[in-house]
N, C-alpha and C positions, 0 to 999 in steps of 0.2 A: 313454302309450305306453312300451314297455320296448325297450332300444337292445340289438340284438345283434350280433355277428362272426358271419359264416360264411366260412370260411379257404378261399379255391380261390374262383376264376373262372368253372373249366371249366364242361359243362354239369349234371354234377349242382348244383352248389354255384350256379348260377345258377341251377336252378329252384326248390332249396331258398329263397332268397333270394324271388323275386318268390312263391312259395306264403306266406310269413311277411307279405310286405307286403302282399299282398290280404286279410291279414285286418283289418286296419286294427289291430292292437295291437303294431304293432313298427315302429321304425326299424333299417334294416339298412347296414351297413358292410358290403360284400366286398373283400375284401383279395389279392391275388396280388403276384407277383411280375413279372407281366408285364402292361404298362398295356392291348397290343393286347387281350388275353381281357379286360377288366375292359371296356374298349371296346365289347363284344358284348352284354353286360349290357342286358337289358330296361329298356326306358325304364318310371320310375314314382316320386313323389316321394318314399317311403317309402326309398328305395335311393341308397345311395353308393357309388363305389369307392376302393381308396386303396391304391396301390402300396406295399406292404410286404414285407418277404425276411423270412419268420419262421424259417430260418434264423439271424437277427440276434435271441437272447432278449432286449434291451433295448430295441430296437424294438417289437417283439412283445406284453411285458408292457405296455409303454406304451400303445400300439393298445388293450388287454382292460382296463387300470383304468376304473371304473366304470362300468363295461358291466352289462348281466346276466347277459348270457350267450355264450357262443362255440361256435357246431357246428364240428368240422373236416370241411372236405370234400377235404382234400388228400392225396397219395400218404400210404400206410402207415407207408411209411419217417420220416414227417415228422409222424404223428400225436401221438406220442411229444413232442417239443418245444412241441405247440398245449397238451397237457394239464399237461406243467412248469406254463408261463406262467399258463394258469389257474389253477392253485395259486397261483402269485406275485402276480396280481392281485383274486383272492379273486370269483372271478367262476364261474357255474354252467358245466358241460363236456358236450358229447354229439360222439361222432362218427359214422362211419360202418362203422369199421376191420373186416376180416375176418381181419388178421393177431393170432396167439392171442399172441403173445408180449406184442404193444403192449399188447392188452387186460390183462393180467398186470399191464404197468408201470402202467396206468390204475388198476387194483385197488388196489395199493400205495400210490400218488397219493393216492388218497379217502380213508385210513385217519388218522381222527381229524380231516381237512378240513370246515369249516364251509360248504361248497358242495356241491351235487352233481356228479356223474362219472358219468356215463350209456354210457358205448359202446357200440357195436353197435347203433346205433338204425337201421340202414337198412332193406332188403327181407331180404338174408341176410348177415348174421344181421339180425337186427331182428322184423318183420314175421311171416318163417314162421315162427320160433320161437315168437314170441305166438299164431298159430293152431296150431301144433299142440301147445301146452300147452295149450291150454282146450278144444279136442277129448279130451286124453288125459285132462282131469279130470271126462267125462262116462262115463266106463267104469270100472267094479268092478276089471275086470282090463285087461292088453291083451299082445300076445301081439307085437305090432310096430310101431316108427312108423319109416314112411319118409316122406322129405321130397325131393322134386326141383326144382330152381328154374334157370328161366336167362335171358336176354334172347334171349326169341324174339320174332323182327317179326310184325306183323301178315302182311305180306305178303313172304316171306324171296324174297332174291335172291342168297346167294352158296353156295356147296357145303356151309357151314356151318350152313345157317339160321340164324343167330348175326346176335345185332347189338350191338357193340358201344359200352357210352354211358358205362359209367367210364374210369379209369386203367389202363391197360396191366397196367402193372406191381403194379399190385393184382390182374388176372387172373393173371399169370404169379406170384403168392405163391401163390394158392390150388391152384394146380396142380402147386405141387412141394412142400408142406411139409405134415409128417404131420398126420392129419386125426384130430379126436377123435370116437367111435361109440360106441355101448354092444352089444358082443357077447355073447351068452347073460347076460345081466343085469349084463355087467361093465361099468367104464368102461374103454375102453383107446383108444391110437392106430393109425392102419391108411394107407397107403400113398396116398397122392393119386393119382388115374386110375386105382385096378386097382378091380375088381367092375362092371366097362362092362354095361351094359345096355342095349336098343335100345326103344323104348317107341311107340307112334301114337298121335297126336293132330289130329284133326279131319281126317285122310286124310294125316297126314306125319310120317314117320317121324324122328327124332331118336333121340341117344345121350343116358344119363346115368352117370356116376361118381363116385366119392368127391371131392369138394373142401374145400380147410382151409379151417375157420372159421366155415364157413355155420350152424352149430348155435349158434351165440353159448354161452351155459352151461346149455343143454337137456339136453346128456347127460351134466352130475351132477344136474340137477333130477330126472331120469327113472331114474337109475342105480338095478340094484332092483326095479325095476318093468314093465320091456320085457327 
């Protein structure tokens, strides 16, 4: 069995965790800063928690020596310090981040490293970028790709239909920092929130608009081409 960090408590980084240990080829460390969220943590013998400020890089790097691997599941702003430390202890890297900058510092990070650096492995970016790259490689041409994604509930109950299951403050990045698109076949940036569109789905009505990040590095894969 391969031993990995998953950085955050909360609920993503907590189901992350018990998804890794039902498959039976991982033992998992979760690490927070706060013992009550590590407390909430799914009972399963595969799982530990271990109160950590990774904040603290000597703490931190100590935590990821020979581990395998560490996902970060924690605020954006903080993403940036989990992937340092995996440099420092030579250990493989995946997070979640929608923020394009951290991803940048991530890039930089991996160059010439004897580990992998993975980011953007979530839903967005993550996930629909994987599907609508391998849509876009079944067409000779293509004339448009759009993509819309959001945490809608099964059964919405607030004016939002919104349900909110990340970091706050990972929603409030992607809605104010320039969003990268590809316009008439360019790459360029475009304003977070403007181009609102109203869309129905299974009899309900919902908004969608530009948000940063969600495209992980789809629109230079695609740049050219749409």
């Amino acid at each position: 069995m391969k031993d990995v960090v998953v950085i955050g408590a909360g609920k993503i980084g907590g189901a992350i965790a018990l998804m890794l240990a039902e498959t039976g080829d991982y033992n998992v460390v979760v690490t927070d800063r706060d013992q009550a969220q590590i407390n909430k943590l799914d009972k399963h013998p595969a799982i530990s928690g271990k109160v950590v400020d990774i904040t603290d890089d000597a703490a931190l790097v100590d935590l990821l020596r020979g581990k395998f691997a560490v996902l970060s599941a924690a605020p954006f702003n903080l993403t940036g310090k989990v992937a340092e430390a995996a440099l420092k202890a030579s250990v493989h890297y995946l997070d979640l981040t929608e923020d394009v900058a951290t991803t940048k510092k991530v890039e930089e990070l991996s160059k010439g490293a004897d580990v992998a650096f993975i980011p953007q492995c979530g839903l967005a970016p993550g996930f629909i970028s994987i599907v609508a790259n391998d849509l876009a490689k079944r067409f000779d041409t293509l004339d448009s790709v759009r993509m819309r994604v959001g945490a809608l509930p099964q059964y919405p109950s607030n004016a939002l239909n919104y349900n909110l299951t990340w970091s706050t403050d990972g929603l409030i990045n992607e809605y104010i920092e320039p969003c990268e698109a590809i316009v008439e076949g360019k790459f360029v940036t475009v304003p977070a929130m403007e181009e609102r569109e109203e869309f129905s789905l299974d009899g309900v009505t919902y908004e969608a608009f530009n948000t940063s990040g969600g495209l992980g590095t789809l629109a230079k894969t695609l740049e050219g081409r749409v």
